[in-house]
N, C-alpha and C positions, 0 to 999 in steps of 0.2 A: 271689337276694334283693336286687339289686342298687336295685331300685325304691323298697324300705324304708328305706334312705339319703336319699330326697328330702325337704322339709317338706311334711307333709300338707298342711298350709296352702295349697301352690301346687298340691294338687293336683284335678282335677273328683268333684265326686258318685262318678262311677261308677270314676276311678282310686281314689278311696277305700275303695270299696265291694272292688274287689277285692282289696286290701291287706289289710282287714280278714278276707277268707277265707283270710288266710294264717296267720292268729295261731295257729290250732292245730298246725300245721306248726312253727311256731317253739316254740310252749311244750311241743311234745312232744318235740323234737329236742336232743340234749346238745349244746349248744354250746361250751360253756364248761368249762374244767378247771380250777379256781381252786389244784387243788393241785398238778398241772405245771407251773404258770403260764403257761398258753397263751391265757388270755384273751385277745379283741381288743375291742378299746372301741368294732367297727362293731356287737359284739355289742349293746351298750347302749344305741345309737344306734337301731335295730332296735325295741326293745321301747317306746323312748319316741316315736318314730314312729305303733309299734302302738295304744300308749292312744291315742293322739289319733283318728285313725285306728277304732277302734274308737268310739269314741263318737260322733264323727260320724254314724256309722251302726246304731249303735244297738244294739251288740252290748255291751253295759255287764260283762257277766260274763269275757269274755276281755279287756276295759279292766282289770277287779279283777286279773286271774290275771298280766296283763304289772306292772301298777304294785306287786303283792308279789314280784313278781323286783326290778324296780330297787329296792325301799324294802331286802329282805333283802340287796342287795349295797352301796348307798351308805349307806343308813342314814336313821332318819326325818326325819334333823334337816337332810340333804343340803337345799338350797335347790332346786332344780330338782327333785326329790321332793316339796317339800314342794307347788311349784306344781302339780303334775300331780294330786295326793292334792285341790287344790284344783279344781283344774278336773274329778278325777270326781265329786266334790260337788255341784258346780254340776250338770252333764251331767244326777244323780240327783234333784236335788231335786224333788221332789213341788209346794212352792209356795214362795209368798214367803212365808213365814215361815221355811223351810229356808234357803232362798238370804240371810235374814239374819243366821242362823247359821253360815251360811258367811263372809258379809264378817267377822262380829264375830272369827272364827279370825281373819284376813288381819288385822284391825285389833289384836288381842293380840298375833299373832307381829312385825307392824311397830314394835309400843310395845317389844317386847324389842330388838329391832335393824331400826332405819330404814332402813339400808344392803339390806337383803333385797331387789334387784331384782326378780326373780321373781313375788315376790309382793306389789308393788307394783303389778308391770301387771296382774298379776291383778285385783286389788281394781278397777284401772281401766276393767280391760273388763266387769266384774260392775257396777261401779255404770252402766255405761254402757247395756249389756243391760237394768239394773232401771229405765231411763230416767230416771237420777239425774244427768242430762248437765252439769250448773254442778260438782256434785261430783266427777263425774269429770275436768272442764275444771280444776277445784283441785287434784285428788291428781297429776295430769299436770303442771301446774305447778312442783309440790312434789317431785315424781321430779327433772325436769330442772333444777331449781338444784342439787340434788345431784350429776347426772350430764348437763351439756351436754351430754358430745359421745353420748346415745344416740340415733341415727338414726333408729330406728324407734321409740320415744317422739314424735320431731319430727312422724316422719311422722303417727302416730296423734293429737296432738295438731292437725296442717293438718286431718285428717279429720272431727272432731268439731268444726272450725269452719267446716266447708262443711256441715256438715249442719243448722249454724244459719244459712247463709246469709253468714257473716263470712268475705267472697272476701278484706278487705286481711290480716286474720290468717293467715287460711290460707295463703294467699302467702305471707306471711313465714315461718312455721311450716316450710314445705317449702322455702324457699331455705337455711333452716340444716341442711335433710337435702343438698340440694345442694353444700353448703360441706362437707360433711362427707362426701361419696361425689359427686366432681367429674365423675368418669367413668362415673357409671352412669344410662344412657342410657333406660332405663326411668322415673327418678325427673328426669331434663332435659323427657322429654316429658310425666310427671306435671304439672309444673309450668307446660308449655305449656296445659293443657286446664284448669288452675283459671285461668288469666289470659284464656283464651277463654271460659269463664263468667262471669267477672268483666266482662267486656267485653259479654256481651251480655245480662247480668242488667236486669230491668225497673227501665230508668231512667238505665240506661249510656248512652246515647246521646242523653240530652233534657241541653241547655241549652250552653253554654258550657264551664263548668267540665265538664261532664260528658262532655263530646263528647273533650275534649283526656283524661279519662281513658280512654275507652272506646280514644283512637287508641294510646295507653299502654300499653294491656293488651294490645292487637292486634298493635304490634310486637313487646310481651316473646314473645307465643305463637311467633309467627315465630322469632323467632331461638331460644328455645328447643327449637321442634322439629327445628328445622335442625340445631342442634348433637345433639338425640340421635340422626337419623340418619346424621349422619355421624361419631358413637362406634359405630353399628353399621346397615350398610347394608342389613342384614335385618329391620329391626324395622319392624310392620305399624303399630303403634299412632301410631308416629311420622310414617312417611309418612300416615295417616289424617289424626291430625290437621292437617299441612304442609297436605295439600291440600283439608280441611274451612275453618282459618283464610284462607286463599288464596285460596277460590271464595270466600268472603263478603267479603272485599276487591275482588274485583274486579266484582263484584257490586252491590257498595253506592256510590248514586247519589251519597250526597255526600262519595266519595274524596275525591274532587279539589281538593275546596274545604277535607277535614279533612289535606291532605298541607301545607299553605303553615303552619308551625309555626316558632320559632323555638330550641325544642329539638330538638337535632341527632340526643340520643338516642331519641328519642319518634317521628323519621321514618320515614313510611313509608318501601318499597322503591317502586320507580319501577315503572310499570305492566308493562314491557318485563319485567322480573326475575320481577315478579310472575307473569308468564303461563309465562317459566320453570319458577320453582319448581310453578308447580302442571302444567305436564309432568310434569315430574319425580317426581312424586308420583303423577300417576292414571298414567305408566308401570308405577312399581315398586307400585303396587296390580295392576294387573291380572298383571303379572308373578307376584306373591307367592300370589292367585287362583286364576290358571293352572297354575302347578307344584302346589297344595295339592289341586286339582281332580282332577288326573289322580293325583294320590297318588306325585310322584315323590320320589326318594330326596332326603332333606336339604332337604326342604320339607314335614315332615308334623307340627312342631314346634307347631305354631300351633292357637290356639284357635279352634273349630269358631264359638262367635259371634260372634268380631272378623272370621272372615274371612266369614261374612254379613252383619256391621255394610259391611264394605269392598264388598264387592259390591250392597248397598245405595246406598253413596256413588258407587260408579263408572256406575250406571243412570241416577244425576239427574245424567249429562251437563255438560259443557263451559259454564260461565258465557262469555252473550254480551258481548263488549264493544265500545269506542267506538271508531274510531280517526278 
């Protein structure tokens, strides 16, 4: 059952899918002896896995059967019950007029205590889903002056502001997830790829003022993907993007003219480094490739479309350059 410990969240369609044929194995199975006391809390961990897990896929009645075990052991008023009881709602509703009946719960039980994380994000990803996105850009607000340091608020809050195209928010948004998880190498290269959007979004690179932004964004991407592979030398996403930002550097005719800056921070890497770094990069792609290809031990971890996005990037070949 070891696999039912993971967040659904991280996991494909089809790891989902086969989770979810596990539900009747768990709800038929005595797990649990409340009056021995041999309870384990992986047991709990399991069933809240299962509803998600289950609704994802569509199996809404073993969703029902797992969320009346955890509501009968923590109780209805449990917060993390009470989100789950919301998010089957949602899953179930027939239309938007259900699904307003659902926030109006989220928004009575927040008028009782505004503290209620839980179902705060809830309300957030419900208004967001019902494309209430200013609403939801407010309730997100409204969470994190209460709770700064939530990480993954930060992060969901960068997310709904690149999906309006607001790359200087988003940015900032995800550097306070940064500040707050320094060494997680996933969210260094997240940060690289909104700065490389930023940078080549229509218009980043017309006039003056613009040019010195776009060189801006191009070196934050750099040094942030540098730093999230070298917090973990196996990460595909990271060398991707190294050597996606790298070939367009070296690549674009008017480096050389946008390298003569007199912020030091803002400087390119010199062309020499440059053709380095992107070694370095379409190596450990085709390396990561190659082991994933042949299916060998301790390389099968990765996701089946980043490592076609990579094999994509490694075909359009070696940017020519000047010497």
């Amino acid at each position: 059952m070891a696999p039912l410990l993971f967040p659904p969240s991280q996991l494909s369609p089809a790891e989902a899918l086969a989770l979810s044929k596990k539900a009747p194995t768990v709800l038929n199975s005595r797990t649990t002896n409340l009056l021995s006391g041999t309870e384990k809390p992986e047991v709990w961990v399991q069933y809240e896995n299962l509803v998600i897990s289950c609704l994802r896929t569509g199996d809404d009645t073993a969703a029902r059967k797992c969320l009346e075990r955890l509501t009968e052991r923590f109780g209805p008023a449990n917060e993390r019950v009470q989100a789950l009881q919301g998010l089957y709602k949602e899953a179930t509703a027939a239309n938007t007029k259900e699904l307003e009946e659902v926030l109006k719960e989220y928004e009575d039980i927040l008028a009782e205590n505004d503290t209620n994380i839980p179902i705060a994000k809830r309300r957030v990803s419900l208004l967001r889903s019902m494309g209430r996105v200013a609403d939801a850009t407010s309730a997100l607000v409204q969470l994190l002056d209460f709770s700064p340091t939530d990480a993954e608020a930060w992060s969901e809050l960068s997310d709904i502001y690149l999906s309006q195209g607001l790359y200087p928010q988003a940015i900032y948004a995800m550097e306070e997830v940064v500040v707050l998880s320094p060494n997680a190498w996933n969210i260094h290269a997240r940060l690289g790829e909104l700065h490389y959007m930023a940078a080549i979004a229509p218009g980043a690179g017309q006039g003056t003022a613009a040019g010195g932004s776009y060189q801006r964004h191009m070196v934050e991407a750099v040094k942030r993907f540098a730093r999230s592979i070298e917090l973990c030398d196996d990460y595909l996403r990271g060398y991707y993007g190294l050597k996606l930002v790298v070939q367009k550097l070296l690549s674009d005719e008017t480096n050389n003219s946008a390298k003569q800056t007199d912020d030091n921070e803002a400087a390119l890497p010199d062309t020499k480094t440059l053709e380095r770094l992107h070694e370095l990069a379409t190596s450990k792609l085709a390396e990561i490739v190659r082991h994933y290809t042949a299916n060998d031990r301790g390389w099968r971890g990765y996701n089946e479309i980043e490592i076609a996005a990579a094999r994509e990037l490694l075909a359009e070949g070696s940017p020519k350059t000047e010497r």
